[in-house]
Predicted model as a PDB file, atoms N, CA, C, CB and O in Angstrom, pLDDT in the B-factor column:
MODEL        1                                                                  
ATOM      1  N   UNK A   1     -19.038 -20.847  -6.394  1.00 56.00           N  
ATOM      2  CA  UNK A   1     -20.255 -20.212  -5.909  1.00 56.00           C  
ATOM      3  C   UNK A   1     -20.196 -18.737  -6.300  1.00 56.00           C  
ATOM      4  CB  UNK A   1     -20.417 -20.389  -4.354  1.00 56.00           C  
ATOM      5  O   UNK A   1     -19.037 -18.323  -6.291  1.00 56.00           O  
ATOM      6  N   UNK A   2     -21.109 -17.821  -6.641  1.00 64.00           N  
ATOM      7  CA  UNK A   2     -21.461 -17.202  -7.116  1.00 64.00           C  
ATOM      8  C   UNK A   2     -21.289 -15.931  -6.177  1.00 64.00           C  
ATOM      9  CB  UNK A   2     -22.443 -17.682  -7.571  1.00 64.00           C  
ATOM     10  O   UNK A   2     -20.466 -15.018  -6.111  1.00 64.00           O  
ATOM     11  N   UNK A   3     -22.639 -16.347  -5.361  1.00 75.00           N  
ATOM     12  CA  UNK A   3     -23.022 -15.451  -4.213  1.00 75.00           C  
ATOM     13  C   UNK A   3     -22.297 -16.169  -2.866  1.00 75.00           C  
ATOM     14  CB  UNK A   3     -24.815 -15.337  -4.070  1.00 75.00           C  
ATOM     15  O   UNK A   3     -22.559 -17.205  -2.255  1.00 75.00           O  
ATOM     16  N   UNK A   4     -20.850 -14.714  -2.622  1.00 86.00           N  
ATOM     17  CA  UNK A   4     -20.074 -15.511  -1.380  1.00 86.00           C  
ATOM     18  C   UNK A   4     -20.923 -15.245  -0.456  1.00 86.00           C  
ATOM     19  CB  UNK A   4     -18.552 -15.075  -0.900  1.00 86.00           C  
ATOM     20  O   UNK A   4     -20.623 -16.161   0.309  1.00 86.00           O  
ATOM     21  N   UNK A   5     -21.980 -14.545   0.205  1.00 81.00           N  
ATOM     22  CA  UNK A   5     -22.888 -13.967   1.094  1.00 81.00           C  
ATOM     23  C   UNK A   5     -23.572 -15.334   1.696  1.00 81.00           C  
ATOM     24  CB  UNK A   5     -23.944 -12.864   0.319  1.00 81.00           C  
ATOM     25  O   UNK A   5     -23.828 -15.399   2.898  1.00 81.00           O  
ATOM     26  N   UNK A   6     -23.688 -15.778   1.331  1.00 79.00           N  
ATOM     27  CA  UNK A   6     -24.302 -17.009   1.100  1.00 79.00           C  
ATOM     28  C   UNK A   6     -23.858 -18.377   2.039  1.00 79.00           C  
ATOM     29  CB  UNK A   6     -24.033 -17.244  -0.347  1.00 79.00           C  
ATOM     30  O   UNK A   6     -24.501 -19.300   2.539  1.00 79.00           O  
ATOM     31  N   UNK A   7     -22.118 -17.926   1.997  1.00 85.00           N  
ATOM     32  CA  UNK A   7     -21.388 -19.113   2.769  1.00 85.00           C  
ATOM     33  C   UNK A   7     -21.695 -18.422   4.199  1.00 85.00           C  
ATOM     34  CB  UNK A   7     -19.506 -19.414   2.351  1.00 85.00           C  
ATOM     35  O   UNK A   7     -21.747 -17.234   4.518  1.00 85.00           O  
ATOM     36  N   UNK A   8     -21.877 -19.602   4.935  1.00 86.00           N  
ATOM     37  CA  UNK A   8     -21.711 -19.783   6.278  1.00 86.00           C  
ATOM     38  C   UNK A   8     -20.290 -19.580   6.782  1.00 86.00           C  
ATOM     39  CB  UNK A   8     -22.173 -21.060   6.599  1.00 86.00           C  
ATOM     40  O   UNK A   8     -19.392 -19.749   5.957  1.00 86.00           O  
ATOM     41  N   UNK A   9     -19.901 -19.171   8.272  1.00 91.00           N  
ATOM     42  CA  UNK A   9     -18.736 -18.728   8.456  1.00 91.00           C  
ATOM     43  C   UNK A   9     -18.764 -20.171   8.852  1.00 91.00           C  
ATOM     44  CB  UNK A   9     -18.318 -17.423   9.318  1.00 91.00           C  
ATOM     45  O   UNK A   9     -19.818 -20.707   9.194  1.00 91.00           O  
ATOM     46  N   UNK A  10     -17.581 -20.830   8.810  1.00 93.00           N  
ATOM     47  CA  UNK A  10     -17.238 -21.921   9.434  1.00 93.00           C  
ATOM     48  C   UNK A  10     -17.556 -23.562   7.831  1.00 93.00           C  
ATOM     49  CB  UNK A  10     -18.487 -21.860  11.187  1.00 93.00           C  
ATOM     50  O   UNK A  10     -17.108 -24.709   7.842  1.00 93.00           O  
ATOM     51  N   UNK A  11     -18.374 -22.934   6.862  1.00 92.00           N  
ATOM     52  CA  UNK A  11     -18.816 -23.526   5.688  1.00 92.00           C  
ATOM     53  C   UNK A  11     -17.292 -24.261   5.201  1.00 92.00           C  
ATOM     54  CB  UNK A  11     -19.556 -22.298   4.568  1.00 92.00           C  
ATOM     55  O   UNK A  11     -16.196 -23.709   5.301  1.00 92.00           O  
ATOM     56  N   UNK A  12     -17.467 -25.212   4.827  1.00 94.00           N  
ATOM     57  CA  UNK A  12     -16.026 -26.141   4.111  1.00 94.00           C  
ATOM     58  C   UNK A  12     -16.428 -25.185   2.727  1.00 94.00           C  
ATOM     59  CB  UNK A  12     -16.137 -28.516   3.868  1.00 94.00           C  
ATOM     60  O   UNK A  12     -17.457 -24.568   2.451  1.00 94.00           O  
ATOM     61  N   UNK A  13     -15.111 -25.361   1.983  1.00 94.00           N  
ATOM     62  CA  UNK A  13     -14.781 -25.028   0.599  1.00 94.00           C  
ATOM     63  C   UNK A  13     -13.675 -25.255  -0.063  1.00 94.00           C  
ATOM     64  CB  UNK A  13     -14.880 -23.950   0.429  1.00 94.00           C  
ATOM     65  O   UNK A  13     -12.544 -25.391   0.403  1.00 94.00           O  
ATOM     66  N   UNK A  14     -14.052 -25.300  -1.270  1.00 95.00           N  
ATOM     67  CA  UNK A  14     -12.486 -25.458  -2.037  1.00 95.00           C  
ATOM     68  C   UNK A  14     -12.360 -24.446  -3.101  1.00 95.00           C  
ATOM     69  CB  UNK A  14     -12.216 -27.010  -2.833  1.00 95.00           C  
ATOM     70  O   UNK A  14     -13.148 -24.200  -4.014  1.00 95.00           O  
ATOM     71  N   UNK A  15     -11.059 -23.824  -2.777  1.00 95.00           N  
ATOM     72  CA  UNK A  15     -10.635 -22.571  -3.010  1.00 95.00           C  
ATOM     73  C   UNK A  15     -10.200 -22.672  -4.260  1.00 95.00           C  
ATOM     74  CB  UNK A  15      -9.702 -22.054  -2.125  1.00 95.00           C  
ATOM     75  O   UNK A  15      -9.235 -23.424  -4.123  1.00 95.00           O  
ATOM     76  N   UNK A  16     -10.314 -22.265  -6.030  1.00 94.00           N  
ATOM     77  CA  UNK A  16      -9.443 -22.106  -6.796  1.00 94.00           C  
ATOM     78  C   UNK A  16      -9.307 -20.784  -7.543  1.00 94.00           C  
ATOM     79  CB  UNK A  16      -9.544 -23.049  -7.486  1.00 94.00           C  
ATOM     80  O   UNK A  16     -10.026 -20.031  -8.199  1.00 94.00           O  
ATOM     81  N   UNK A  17      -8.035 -20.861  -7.128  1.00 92.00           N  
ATOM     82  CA  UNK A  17      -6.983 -19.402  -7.418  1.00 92.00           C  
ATOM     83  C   UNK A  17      -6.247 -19.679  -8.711  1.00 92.00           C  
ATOM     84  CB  UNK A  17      -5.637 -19.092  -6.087  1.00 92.00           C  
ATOM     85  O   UNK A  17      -5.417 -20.588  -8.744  1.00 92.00           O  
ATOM     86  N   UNK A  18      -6.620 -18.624 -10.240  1.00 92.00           N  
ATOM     87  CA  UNK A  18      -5.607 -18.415 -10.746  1.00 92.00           C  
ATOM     88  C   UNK A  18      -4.392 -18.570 -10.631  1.00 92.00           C  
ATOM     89  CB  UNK A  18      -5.657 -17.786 -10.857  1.00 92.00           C  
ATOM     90  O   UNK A  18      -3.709 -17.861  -9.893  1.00 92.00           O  
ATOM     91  N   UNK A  19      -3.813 -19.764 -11.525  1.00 93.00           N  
ATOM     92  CA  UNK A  19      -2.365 -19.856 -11.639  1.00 93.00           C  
ATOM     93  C   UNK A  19      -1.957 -20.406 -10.105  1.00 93.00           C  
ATOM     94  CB  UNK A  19      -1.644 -18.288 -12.090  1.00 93.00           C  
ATOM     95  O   UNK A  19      -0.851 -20.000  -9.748  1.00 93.00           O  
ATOM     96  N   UNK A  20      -2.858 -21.506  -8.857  1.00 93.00           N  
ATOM     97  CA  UNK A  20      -2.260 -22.328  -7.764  1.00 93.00           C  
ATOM     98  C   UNK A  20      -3.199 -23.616  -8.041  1.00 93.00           C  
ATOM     99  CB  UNK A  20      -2.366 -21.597  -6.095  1.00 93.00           C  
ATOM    100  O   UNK A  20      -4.086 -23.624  -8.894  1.00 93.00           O  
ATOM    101  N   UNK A  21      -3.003 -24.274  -7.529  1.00 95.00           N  
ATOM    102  CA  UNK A  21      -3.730 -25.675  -7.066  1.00 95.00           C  
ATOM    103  C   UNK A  21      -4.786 -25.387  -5.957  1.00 95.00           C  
ATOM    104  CB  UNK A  21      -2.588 -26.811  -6.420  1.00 95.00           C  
ATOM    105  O   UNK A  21      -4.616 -24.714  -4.940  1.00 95.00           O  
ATOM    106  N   UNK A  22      -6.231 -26.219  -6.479  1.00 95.00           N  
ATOM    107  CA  UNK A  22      -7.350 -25.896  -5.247  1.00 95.00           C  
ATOM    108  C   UNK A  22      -7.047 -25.872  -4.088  1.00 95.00           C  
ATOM    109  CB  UNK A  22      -8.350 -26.698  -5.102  1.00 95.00           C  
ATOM    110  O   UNK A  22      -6.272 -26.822  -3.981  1.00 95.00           O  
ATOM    111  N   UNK A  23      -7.158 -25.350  -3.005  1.00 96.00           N  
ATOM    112  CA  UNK A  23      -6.995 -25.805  -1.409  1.00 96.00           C  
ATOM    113  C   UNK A  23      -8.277 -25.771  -1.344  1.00 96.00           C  
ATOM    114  CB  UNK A  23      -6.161 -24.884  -0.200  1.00 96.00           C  
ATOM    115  O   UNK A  23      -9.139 -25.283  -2.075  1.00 96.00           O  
ATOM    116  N   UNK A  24      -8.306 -26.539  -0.066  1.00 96.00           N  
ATOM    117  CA  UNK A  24      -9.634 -26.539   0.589  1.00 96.00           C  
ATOM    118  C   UNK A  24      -9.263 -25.607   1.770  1.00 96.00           C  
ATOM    119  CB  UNK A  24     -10.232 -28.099   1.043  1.00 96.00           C  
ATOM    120  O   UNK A  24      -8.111 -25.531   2.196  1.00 96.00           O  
ATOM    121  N   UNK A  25     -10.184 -24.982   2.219  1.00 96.00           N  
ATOM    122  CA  UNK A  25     -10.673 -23.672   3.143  1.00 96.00           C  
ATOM    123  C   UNK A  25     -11.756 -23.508   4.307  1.00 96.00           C  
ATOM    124  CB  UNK A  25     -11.164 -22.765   2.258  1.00 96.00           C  
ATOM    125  O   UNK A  25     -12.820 -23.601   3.693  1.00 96.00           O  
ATOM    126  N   UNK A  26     -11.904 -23.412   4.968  1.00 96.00           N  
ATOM    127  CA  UNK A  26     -13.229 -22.453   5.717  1.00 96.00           C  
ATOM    128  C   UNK A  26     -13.450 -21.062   6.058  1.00 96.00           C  
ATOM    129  CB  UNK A  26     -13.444 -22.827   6.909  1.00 96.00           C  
ATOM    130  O   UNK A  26     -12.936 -20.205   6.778  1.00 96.00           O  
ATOM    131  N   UNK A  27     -14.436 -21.182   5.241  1.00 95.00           N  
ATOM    132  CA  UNK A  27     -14.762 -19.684   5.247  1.00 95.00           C  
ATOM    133  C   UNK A  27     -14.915 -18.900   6.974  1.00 95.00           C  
ATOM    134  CB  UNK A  27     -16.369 -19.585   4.333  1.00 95.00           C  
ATOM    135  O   UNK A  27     -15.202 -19.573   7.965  1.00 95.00           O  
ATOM    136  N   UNK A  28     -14.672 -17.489   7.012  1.00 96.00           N  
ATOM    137  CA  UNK A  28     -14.491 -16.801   7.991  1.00 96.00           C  
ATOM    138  C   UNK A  28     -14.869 -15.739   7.907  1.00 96.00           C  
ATOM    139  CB  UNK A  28     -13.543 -16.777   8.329  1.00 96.00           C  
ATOM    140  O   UNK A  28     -14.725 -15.197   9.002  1.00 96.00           O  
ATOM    141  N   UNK A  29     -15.423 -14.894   6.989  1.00 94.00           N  
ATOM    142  CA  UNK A  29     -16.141 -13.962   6.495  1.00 94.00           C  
ATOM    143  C   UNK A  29     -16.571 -13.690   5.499  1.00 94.00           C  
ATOM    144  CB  UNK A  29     -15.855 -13.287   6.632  1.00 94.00           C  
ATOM    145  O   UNK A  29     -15.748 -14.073   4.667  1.00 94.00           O  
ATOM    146  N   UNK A  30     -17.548 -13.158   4.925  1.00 90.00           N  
ATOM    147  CA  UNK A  30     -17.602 -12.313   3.823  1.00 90.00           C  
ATOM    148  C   UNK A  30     -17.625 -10.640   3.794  1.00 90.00           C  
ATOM    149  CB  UNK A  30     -18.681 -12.751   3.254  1.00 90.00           C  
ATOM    150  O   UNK A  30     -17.790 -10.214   4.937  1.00 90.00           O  
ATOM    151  N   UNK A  31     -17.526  -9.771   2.978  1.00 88.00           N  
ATOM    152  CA  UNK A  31     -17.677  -8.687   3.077  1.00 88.00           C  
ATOM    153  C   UNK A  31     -19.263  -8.495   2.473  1.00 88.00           C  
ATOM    154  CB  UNK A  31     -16.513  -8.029   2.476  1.00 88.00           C  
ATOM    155  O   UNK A  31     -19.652  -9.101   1.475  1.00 88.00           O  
ATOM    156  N   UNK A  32     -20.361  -7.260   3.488  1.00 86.00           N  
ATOM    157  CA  UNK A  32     -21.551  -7.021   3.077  1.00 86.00           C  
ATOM    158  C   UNK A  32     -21.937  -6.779   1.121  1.00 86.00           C  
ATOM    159  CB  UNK A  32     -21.804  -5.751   4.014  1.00 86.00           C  
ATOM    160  O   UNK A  32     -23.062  -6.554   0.675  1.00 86.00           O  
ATOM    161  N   UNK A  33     -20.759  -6.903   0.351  1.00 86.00           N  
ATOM    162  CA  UNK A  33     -20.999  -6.864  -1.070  1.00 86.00           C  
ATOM    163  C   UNK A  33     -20.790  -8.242  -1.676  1.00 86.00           C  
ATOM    164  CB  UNK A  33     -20.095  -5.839  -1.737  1.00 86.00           C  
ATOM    165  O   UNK A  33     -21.186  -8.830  -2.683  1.00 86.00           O  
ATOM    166  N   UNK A  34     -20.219  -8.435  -0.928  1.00 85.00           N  
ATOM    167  CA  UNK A  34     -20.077 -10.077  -1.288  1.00 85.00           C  
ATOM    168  C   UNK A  34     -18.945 -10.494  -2.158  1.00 85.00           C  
ATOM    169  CB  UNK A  34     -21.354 -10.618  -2.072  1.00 85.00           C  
ATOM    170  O   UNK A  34     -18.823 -11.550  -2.779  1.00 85.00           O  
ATOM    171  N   UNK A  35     -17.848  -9.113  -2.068  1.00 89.00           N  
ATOM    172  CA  UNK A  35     -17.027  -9.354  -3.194  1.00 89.00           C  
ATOM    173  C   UNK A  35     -15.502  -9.801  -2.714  1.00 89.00           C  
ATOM    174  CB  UNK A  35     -17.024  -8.019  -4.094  1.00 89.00           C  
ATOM    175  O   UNK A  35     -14.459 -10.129  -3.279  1.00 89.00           O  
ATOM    176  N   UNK A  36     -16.038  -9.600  -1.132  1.00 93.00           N  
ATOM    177  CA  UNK A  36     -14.334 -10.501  -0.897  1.00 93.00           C  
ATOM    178  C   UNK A  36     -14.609 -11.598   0.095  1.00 93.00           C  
ATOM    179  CB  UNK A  36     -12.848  -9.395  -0.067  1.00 93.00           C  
ATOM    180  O   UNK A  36     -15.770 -11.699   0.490  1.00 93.00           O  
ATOM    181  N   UNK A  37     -13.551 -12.575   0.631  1.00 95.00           N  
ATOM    182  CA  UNK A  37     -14.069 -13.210   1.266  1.00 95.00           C  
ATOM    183  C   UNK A  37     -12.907 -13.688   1.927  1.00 95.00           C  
ATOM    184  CB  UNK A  37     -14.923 -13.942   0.694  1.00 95.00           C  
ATOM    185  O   UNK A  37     -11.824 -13.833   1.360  1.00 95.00           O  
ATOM    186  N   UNK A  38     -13.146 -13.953   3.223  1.00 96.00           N  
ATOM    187  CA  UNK A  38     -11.853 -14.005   4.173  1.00 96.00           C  
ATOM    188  C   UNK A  38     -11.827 -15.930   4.454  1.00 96.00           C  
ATOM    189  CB  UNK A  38     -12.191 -12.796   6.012  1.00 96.00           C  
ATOM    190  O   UNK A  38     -12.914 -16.358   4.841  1.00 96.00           O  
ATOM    191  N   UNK A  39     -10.953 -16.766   4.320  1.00 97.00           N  
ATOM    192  CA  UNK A  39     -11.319 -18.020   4.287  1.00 97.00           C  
ATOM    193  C   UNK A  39      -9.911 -18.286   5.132  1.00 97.00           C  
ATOM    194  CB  UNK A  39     -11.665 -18.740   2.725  1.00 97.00           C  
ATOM    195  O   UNK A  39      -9.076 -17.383   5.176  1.00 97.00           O  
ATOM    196  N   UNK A  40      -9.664 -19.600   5.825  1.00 97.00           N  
ATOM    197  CA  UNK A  40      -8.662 -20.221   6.696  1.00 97.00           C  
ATOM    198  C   UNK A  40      -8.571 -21.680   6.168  1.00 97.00           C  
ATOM    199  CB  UNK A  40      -9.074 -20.139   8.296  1.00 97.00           C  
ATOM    200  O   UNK A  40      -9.338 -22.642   6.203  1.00 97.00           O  
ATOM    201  N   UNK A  41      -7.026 -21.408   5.542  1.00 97.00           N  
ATOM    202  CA  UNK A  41      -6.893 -23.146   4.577  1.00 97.00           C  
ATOM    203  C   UNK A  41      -6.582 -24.302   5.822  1.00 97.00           C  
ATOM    204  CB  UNK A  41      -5.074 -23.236   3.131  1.00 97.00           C  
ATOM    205  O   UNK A  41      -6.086 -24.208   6.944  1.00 97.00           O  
ATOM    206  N   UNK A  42      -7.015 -25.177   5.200  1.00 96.00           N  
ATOM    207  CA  UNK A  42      -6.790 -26.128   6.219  1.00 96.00           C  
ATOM    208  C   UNK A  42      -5.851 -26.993   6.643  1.00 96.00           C  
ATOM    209  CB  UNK A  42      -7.448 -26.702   6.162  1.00 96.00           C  
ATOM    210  O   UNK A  42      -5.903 -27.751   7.611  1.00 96.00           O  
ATOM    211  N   UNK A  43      -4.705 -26.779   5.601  1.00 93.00           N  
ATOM    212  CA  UNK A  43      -3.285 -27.485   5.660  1.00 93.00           C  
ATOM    213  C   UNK A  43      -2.579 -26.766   6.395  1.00 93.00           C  
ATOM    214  CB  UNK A  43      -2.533 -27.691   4.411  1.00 93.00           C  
ATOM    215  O   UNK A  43      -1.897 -27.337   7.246  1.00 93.00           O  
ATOM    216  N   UNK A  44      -2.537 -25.519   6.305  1.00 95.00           N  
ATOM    217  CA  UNK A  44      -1.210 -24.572   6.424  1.00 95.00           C  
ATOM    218  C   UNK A  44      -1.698 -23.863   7.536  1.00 95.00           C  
ATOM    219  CB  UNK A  44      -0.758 -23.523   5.073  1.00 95.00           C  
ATOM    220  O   UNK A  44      -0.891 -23.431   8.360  1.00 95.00           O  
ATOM    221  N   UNK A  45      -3.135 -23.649   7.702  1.00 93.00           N  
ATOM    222  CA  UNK A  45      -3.884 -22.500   8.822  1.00 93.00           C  
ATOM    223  C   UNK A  45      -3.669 -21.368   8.611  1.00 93.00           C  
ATOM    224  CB  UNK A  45      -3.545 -22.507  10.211  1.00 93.00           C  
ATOM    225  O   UNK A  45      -4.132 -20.487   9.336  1.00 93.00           O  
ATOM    226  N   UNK A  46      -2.850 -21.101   7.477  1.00 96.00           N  
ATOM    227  CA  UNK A  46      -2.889 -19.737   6.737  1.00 96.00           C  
ATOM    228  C   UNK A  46      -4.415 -19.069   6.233  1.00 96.00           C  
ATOM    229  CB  UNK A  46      -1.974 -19.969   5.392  1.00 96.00           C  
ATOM    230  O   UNK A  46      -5.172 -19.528   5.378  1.00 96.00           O  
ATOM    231  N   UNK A  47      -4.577 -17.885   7.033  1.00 97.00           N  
ATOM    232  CA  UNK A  47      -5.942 -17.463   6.672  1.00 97.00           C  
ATOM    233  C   UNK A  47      -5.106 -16.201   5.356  1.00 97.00           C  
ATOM    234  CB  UNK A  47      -7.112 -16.683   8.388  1.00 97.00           C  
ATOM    235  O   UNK A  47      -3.982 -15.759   5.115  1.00 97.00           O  
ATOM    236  N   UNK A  48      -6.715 -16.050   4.750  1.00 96.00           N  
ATOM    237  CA  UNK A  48      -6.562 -15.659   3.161  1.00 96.00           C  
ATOM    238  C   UNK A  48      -7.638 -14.175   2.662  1.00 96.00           C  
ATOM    239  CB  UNK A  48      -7.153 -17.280   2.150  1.00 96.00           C  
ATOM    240  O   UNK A  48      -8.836 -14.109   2.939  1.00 96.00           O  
ATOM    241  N   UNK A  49      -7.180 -13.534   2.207  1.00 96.00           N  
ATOM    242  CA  UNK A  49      -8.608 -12.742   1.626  1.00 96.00           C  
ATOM    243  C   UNK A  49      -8.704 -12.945   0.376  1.00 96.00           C  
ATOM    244  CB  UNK A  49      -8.722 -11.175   1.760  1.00 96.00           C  
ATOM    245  O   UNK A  49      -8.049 -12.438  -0.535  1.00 96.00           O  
ATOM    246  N   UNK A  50      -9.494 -13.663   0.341  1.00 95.00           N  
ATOM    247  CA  UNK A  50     -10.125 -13.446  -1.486  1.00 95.00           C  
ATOM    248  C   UNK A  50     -10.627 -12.938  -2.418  1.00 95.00           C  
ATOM    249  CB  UNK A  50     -10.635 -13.788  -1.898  1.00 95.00           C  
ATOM    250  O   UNK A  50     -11.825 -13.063  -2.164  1.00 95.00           O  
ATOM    251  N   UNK A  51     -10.506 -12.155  -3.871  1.00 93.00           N  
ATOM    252  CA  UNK A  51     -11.228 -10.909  -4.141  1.00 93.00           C  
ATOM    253  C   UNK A  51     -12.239 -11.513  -5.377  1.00 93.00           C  
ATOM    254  CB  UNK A  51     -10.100  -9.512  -4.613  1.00 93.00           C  
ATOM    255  O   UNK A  51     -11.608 -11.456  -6.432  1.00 93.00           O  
ATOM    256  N   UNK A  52     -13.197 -11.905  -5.523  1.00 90.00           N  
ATOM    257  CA  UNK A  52     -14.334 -12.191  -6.610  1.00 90.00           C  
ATOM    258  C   UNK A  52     -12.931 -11.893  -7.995  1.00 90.00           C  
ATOM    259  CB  UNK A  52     -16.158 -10.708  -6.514  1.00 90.00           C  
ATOM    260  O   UNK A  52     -12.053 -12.559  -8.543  1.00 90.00           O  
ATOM    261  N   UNK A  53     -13.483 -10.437  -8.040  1.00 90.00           N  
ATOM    262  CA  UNK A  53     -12.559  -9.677  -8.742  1.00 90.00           C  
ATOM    263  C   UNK A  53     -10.987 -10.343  -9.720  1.00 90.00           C  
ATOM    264  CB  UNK A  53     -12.178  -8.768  -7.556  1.00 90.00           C  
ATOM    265  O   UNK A  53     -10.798 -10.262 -10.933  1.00 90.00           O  
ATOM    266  N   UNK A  54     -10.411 -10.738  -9.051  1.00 91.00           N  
ATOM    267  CA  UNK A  54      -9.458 -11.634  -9.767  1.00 91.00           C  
ATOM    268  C   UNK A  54      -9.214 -13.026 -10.164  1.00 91.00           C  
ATOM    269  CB  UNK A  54      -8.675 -11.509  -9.315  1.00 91.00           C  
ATOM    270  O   UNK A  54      -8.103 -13.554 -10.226  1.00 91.00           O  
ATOM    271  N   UNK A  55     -10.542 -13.674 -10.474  1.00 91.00           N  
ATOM    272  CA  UNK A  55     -11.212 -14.683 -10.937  1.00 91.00           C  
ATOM    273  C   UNK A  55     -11.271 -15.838  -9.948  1.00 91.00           C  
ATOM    274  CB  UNK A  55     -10.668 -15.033 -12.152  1.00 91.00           C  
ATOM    275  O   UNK A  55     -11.558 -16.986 -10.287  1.00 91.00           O  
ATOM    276  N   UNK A  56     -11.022 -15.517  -8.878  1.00 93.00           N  
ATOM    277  CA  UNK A  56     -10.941 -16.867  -7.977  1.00 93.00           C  
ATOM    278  C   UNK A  56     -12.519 -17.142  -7.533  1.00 93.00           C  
ATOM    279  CB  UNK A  56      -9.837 -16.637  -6.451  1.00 93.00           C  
ATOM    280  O   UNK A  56     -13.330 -16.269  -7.220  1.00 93.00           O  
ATOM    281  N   UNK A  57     -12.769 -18.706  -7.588  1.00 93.00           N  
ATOM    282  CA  UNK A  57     -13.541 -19.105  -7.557  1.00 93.00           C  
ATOM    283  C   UNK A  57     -13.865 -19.986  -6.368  1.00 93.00           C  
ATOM    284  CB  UNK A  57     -13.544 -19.384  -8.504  1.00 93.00           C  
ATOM    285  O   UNK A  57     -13.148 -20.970  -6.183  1.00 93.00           O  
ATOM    286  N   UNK A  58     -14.875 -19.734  -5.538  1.00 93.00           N  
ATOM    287  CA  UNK A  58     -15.058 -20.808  -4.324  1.00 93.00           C  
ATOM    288  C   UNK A  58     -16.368 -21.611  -4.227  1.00 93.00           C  
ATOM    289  CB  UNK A  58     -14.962 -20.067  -2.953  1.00 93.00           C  
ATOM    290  O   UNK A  58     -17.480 -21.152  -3.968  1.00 93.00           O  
ATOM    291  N   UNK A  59     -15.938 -23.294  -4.562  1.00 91.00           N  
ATOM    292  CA  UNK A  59     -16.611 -23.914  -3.930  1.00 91.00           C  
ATOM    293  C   UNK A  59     -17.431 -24.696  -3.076  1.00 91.00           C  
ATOM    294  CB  UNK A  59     -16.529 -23.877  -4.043  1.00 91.00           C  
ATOM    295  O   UNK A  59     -16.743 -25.553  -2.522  1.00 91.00           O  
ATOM    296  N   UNK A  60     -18.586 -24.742  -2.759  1.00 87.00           N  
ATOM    297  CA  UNK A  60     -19.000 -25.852  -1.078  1.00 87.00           C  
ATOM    298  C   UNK A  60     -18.543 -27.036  -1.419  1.00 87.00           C  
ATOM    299  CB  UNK A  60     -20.863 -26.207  -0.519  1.00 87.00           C  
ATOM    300  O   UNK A  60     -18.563 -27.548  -2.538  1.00 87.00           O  
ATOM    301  N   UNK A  61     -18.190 -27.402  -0.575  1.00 69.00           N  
ATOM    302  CA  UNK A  61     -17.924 -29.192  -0.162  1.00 69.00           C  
ATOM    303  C   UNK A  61     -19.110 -29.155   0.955  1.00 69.00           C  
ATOM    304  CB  UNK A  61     -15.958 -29.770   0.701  1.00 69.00           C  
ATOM    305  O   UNK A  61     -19.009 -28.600   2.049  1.00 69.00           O  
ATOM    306  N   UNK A  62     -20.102 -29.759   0.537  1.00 61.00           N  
ATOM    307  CA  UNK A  62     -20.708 -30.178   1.802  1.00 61.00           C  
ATOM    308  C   UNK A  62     -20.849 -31.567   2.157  1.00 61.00           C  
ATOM    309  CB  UNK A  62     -21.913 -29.685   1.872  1.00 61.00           C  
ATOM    310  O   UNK A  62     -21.692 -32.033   2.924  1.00 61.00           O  
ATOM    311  N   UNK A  63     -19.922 -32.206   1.513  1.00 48.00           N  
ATOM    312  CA  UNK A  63     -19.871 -33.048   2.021  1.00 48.00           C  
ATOM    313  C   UNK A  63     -18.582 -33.678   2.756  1.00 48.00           C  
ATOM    314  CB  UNK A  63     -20.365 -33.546   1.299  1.00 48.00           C  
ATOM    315  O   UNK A  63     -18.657 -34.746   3.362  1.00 48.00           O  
ATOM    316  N   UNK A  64     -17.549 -33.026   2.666  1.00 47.00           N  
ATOM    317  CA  UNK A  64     -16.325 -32.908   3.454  1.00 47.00           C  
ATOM    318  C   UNK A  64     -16.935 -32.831   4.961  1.00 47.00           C  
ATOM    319  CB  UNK A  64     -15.368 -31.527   2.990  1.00 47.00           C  
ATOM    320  O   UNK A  64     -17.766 -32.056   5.434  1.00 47.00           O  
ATOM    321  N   UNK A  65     -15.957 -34.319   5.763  1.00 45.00           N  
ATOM    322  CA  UNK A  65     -16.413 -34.235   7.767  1.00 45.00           C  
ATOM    323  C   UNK A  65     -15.333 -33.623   8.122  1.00 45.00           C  
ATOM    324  CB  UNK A  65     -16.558 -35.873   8.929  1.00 45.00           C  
ATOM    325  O   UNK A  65     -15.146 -33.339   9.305  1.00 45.00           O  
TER     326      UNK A  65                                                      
ENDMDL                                                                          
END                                                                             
């Protein structure tokens, strides 16, 4: 997704990070530029900040229950 502004806090996603394997996530913030984004993985409960900026890319699952 493009525009992180966009995700809902609590929105499913799947997270891919340069050089790791996708996790899936829920989002928990964005910042008002939209260029970082604070997400909580769902395996580990390790929450994350994400930066546009260093190519990581987040997608919706909306269809993940």
């Amino acid at each position: 997704m493009t525009n992180w502004l966009g995700l809902a806090a609590g929105a499913p996603v799947t997270v891919r990070r340069p050089g790791r394997e996708p996790a899936v996530a829920s989002v928990e913030l964005a910042t008002p530029d939209g260029q970082i984004l604070w997400v909580r993985y769902w395996f580990t409960a390790d929450r994350a900040m994400l930066h546009k900026a260093d190519g990581t890319e987040v997608w919706c699952e909306a269809d993940i229950a």
